[in-house]
N, C-alpha and C positions, 0 to 999 in steps of 0.2 A: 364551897365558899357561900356565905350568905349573904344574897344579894339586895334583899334589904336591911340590910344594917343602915340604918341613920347614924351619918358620923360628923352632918349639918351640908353637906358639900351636896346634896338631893336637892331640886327643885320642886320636886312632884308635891302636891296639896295631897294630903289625906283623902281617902276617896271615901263621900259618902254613903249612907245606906240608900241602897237604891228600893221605887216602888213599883210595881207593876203596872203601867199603863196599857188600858184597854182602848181602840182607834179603829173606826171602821171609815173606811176611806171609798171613794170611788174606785170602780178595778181600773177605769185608764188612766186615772193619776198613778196606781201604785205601776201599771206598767209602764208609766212614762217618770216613775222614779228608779224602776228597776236596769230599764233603758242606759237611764245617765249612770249608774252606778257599774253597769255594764263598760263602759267606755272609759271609764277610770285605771291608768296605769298601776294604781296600786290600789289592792281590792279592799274595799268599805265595806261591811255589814248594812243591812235597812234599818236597823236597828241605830247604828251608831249614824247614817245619814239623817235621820227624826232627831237624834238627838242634838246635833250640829245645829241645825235646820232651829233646833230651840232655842238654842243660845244664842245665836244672830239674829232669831228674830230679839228675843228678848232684849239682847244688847243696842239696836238699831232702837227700843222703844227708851233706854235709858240716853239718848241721845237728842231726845227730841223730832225723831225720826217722824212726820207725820202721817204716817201707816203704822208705826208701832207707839202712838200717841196712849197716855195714861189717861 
């Protein structure tokens, strides 16, 4: 069975093309993101945690958020 068939009843967006980000981080930040991802009932990638992590901030700036202020 092919499970993507679009037959309109999908909510999923089109996933776009993804780029390579390059991120040099402190090592006890990234231990103390690894920590938290550690303790998560259902396992995250660091990858997909950065990525979250973008969109809440982004989104908190589309808000008038003022820490994520334009």
């Amino acid at each position: 069975m092919n499970r993507r068939s679009n037959n309109g009843s999908s909510k999923r967006r089109p996933a776009s093309a993804r780029v390579p980000v390059t991120v040099r981080l402190p090592e006890d930040l990234v231990k103390q993101i690894d920590r938290e991802l550690d303790q998560r009932d259902v396992p995250l990638s660091r990858n997909n945690w950065f990525f979250e992590a973008v969109i809440e901030k982004l989104r908190k700036g589309e808000t008038g958020d003022p820490h994520g202020a334009k």
